[in-house]
N, C-alpha and C positions, 0 to 999 in steps of 0.2 A: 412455289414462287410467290414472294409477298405480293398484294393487290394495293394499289392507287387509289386514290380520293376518285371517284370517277365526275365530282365536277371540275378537276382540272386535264379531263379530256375534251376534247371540244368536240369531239364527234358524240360524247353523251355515251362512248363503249365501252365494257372495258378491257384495260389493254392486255389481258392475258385472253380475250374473247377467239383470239385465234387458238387457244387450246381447247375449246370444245365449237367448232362452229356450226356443229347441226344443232346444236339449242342454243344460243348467246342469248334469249329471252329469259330461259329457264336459271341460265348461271348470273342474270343478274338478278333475278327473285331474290336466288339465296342469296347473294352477295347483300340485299340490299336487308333481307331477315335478321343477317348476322348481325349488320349495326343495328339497330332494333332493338337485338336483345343486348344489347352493352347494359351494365349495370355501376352507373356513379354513385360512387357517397356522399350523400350530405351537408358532409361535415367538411372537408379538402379536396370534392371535386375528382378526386382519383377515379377512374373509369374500371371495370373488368369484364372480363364476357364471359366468366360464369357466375352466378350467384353466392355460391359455396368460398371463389376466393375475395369476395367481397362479405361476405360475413368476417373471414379470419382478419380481412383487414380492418374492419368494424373495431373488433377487439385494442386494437391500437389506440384508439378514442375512448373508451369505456375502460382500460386499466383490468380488462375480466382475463386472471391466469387462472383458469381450470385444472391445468394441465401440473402437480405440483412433483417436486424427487425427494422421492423416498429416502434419499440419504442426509442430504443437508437443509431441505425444506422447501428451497426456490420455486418459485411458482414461472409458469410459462403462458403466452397467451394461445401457445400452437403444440400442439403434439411431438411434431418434428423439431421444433428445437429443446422441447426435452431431451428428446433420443440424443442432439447433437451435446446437450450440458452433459449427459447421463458420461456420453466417453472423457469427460473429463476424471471421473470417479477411478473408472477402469482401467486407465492409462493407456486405450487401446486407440494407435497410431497409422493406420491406415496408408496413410501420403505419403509418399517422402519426395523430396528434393533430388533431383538428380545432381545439381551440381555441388550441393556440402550435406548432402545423406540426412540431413534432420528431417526428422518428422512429424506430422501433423493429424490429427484428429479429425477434421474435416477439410475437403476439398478446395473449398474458399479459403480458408485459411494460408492452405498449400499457393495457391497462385497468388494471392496478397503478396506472399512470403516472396517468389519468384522476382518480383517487380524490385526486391532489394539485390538483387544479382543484375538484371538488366540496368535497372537505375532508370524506369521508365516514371514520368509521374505525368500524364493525358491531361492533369485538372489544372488549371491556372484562375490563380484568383485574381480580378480585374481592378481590385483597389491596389494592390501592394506587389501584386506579380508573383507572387509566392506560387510553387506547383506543390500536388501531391499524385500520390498512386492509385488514392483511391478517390469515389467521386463523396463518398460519406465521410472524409478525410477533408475536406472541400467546406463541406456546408458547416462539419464544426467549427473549421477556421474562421468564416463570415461572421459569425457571431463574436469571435473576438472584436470585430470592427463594429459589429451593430449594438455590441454589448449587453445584447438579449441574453436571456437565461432561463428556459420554456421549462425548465425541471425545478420545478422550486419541493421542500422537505415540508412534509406533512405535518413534521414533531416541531420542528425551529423556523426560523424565518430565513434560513438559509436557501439557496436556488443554485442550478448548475447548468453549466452550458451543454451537458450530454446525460442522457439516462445512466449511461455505466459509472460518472461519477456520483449521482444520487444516490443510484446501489450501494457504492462503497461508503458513502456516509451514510447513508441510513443505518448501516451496521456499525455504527459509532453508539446509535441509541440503543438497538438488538442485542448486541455485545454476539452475535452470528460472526463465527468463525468456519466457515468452511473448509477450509485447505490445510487437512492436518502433517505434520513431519511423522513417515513411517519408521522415523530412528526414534525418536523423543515425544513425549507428551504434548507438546507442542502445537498450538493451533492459532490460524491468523487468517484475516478478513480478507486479506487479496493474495492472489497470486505470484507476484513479484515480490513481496513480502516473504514468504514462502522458499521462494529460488533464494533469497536472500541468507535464511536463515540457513539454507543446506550447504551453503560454504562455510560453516561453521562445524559440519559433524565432515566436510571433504577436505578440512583443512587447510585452505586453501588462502593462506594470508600472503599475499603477495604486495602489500603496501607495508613498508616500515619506515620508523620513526628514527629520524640519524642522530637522535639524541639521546633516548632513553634505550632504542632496538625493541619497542613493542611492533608486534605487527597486528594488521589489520584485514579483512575480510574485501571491506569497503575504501574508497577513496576519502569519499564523505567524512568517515568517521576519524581516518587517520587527520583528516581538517581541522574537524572537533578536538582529538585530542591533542594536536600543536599549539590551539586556544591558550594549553594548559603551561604550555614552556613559556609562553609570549606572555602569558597573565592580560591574556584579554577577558575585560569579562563585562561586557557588555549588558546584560539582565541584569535587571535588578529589583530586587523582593520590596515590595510596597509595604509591609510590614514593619521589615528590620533595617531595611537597606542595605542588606547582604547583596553583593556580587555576584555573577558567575557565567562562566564562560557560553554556556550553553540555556539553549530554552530547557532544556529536559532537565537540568541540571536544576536550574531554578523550579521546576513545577514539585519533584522530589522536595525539595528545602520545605516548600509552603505548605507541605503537610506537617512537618515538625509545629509550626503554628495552627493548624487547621487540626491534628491528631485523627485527620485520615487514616486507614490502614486497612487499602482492600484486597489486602492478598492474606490469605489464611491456609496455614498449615492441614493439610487431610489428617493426619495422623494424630496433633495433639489440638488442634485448631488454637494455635498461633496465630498473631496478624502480624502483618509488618506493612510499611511504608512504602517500599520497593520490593519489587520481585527478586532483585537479584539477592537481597537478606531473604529473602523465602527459601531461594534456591541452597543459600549457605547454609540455611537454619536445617532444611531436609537432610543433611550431609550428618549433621548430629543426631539421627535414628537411625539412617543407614553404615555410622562410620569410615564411609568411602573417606581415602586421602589417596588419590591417581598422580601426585604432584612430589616426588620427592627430590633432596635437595643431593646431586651426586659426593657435595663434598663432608658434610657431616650424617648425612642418611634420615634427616630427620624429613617428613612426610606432610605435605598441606593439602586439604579439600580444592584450594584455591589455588590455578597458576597464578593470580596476581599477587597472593600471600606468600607464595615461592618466590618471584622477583623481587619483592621487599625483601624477604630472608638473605637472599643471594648475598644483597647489599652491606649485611653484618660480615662478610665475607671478603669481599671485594673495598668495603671502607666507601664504596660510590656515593654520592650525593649530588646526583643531578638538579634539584629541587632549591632555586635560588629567590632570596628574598631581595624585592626592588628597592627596600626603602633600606636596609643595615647591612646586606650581603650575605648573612646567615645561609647556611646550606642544610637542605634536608633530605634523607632518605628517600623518604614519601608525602603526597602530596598535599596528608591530612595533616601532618605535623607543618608543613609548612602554611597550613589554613591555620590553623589552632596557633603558630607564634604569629602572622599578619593578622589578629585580632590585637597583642597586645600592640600595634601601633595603632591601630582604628578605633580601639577600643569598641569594638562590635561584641556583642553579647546577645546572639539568640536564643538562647533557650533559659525560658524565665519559669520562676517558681508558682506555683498555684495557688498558693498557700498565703505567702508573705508576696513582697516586689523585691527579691532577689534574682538576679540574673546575671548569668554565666558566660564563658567563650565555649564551654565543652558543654556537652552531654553527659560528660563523666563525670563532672563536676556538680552537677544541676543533680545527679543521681544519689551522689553522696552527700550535696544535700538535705537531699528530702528525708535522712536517716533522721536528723535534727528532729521532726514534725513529726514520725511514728518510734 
């Protein structure tokens, strides 16, 4: 039975003194030893009554992981949550869910999980009314109100409203990938990244395009690529004043002026500009073509070089120009003729101040000068 403040008895007793009443003197001794020995920190006040769990909490304040995993590197400030990261490695699942069988790695995790079946959420926020499930669910939310950001980056001036967001940018400077694909070479800094990419070898494209019929993994992405029919193209390259749909799409481009190239071939150390020309370029040591086309048999590396093929076939030209109507195949031919209305010409010579719509162009070029 938990014990009372015993100055809010007013007899001065205390109230479980009926369960021993040949010594009520001797039981309030101890009662009164135990607060005694409570041990607070310092630093926020937090109380404990042993010493040992006031050390581990110590570590909260002082940033000291002792405790590091031998597989991906992560340091811990507690033994036991080692052990609890370590089951992330091992895939080994403990919990499960009675009512949709999914399973979980640790305990907590599991009852978290429960509270999305009940729909219980205890925590209410007093500015906005918002609930959650959890009560650490709670305190990160306040801070969107207070605007605070207690996690600020070691390496940048950047700050965050939660430790686990820190973690995941600090691995922005790290280039630490923990969570590898057990299908593909593959490796990525979070775990939802990860779930992400494994719809890709479960094949699981359940989003399609009602114009072209590509399909997609993501919803997201299928968004990204409608960018592409609508010709929105909102970025724009401070350089050339090239367009394009997308940020990613634009950050690619700006290494054609930058002549970046951090992705390199193992085998013959190649660089290239994008991964995805790495991933093509590998295709030409190993000769893999998985993509053949059923009506002339002829075989591509690439399914998107198979649906461009198709199209020699089918006569299709989804790819529509806004300013003359011209129709194209694909998407690069229709970038390469909406230059000759802009008269855009990125890729310029080294040499001389000639510059181009193509790459192809710019390369045959440069034959001129050697």
């Amino acid at each position: 039975m938990g014990h009372k403040n015993v100055d809010q008895n007013p007899s001065g007793m205390c109230i479980c003194a009926h369960l021993c009443p040949r010594m009520p003197h001797l039981h309030m001794q101890q009662m009164e030893q135990k607060r005694e020995n409570r041990f607070s920190c310092e630093v926020c006040g937090c109380i404990f009554t042993q010493s040992a769990k006031l050390k581990k909490h110590l570590k909260t304040h002082t940033a000291e992981k002792p405790f590091s995993c031998e597989v991906c590197g992560s340091a811990f400030s507690q033994n036991h949550t080692l052990k609890q990261h370590m089951l992330t490695h091992t895939d080994e699942r403990r919990f499960r869910c009675e009512i949709c069988r999914r399973c979980f790695s640790q305990s907590a995790n599991l009852r978290k999980h429960v509270k999305v079946h009940t729909g219980e959420k205890p925590h209410s926020c007093d500015m906005c009314r918002s609930t959650f499930a959890e009560k650490y669910s709670l305190k990160q939310h306040m801070l969107t109100h207070s605007g605070e950001k207690p996690f600020p980056c070691d390496l940048c001036d950047s700050a965050f409203t939660s430790s686990y967001n820190l973690k995941l940018h600090t691995r922005t400077h790290t280039g630490e990938k923990p969570y590898s694909c057990k299908v593909c070479t593959a490796a990525f800094s979070d775990s939802s990244h990860l779930k992400r990419h494994m719809k890709i070898h479960m094949r699981e494209r359940s989003y399609s395009c009602k114009i072209c019929e590509c399909t997609f993994s993501e919803v997201s992405h299928l968004r990204t690529h409608a960018q592409i029919h609508a010709n929105e193209r909102p970025h724009l390259c401070e350089v050339c004043r090239s367009t394009f749909s997308t940020k990613a799409c634009l950050k690619k481009h700006v290494r054609t002026h930058t002549g970046e190239k951090p992705y390199s071939c193992n085998v013959c150390s190649c660089t290239f500009s994008q991964s995805s020309n790495l991933k093509k370029h590998i295709q030409t040591h190993t000769g893999e073509r998985p993509h053949a086309c059923k009506t002339c048999g002829m075989a591509f590396s690439q399914k998107y070089s198979l649906n461009q093929h198709l199209r020699t076939h089918t006569g299709e030209k989804p790819f529509l120009c806004d300013v003359c109507g011209l129709a194209f195949a694909n998407i690069s031919n229709l970038k390469l003729h909406t230059r000759t209305h802009t008269g855009v010409k990125p890729y310029s010579c080294e040499v001389c101040d000639s510059s181009f719509a193509s790459s192809y162009h710019l390369k045959r070029h440069m034959k001129i000068h050697t």
